[in-house]
N, C-alpha and C positions, 0 to 999 in steps of 0.2 A: 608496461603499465605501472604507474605508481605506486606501490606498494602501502599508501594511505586509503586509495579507492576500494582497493582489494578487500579492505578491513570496513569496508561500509557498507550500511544497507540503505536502502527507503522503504518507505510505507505506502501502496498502494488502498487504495478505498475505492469502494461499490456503492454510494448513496442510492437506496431500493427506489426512492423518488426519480431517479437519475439511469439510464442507460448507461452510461460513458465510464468507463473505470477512470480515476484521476489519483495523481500523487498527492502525497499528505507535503502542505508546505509550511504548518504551524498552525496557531489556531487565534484568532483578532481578540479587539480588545473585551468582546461581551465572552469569548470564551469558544465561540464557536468555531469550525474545523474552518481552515482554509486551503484548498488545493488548487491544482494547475495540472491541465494537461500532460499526461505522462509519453511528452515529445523533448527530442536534446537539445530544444531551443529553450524550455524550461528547465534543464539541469539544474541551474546554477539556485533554483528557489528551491528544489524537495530538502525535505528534512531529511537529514543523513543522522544515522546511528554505527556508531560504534559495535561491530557483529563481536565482541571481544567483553564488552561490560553491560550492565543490567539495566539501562536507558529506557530501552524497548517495553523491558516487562513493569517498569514502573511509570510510564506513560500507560499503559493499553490499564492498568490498575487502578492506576488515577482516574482514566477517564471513563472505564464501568464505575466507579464509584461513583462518579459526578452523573454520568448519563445511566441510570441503570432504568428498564434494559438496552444496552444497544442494537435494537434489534433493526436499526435505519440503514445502518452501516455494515460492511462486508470488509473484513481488513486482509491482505498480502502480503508478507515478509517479503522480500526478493533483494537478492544483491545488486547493491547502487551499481556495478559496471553493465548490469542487464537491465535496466527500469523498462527502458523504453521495449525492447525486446520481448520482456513479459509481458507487459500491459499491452502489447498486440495480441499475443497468444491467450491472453486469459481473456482479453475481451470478446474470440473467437470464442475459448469457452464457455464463456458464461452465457451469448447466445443460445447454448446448446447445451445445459446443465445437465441433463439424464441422456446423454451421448452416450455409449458404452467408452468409446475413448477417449471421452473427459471422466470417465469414473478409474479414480485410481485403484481401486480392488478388482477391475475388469482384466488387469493385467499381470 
């Protein structure tokens, strides 16, 4: 595997209005989130961060400032080589949010 990919994440999102967990793929021109289906036929659109520099923390900074509170949204760190992979599994999870094994202290 490429050793570029390795070093990258995306950002998954939970819109509460929305079932469907979806990848962050930038945000238009009025400012607001744009995503896509977290499938490997949309790879090539998620936003990729750099797991390596501080991208991450000054997007999610940015955008509580701008949106405060975010309380619409539900955000995922997950490494870019696994998008599609998680966003299967978390979307099982969040189905079933008070699962005992979807709770990470249950284990």
């Amino acid at each position: 595997m490429d050793e570029k990919i390795k070093d990258q994440e995306a950002l998954l999102v939970k819109d509460s209005k929305d079932e469907n967990l979806k990848a962050l793929s930038g945000t238009d021109e009025k400012g607001r989130l744009k995503t896509v289906s977290p499938t490997a036929e949309h790879e090539q659109s998620f936003l990729k961060f750099n797991k390596h520099s501080n991208t991450l923390e000054n997007f999610l900074s940015n955008f509580i400032r701008q949106f405060k509170p975010p309380t619409q949204f539900h955000f995922f760190k997950v490494l870019f080589e696994g998008v599609v992979a998680s966003a299967r599994v978390l979307t099982e999870m969040l189905k079933a949010p008070d699962a005992p094994s979807n709770n990470a202290s249950s284990g």
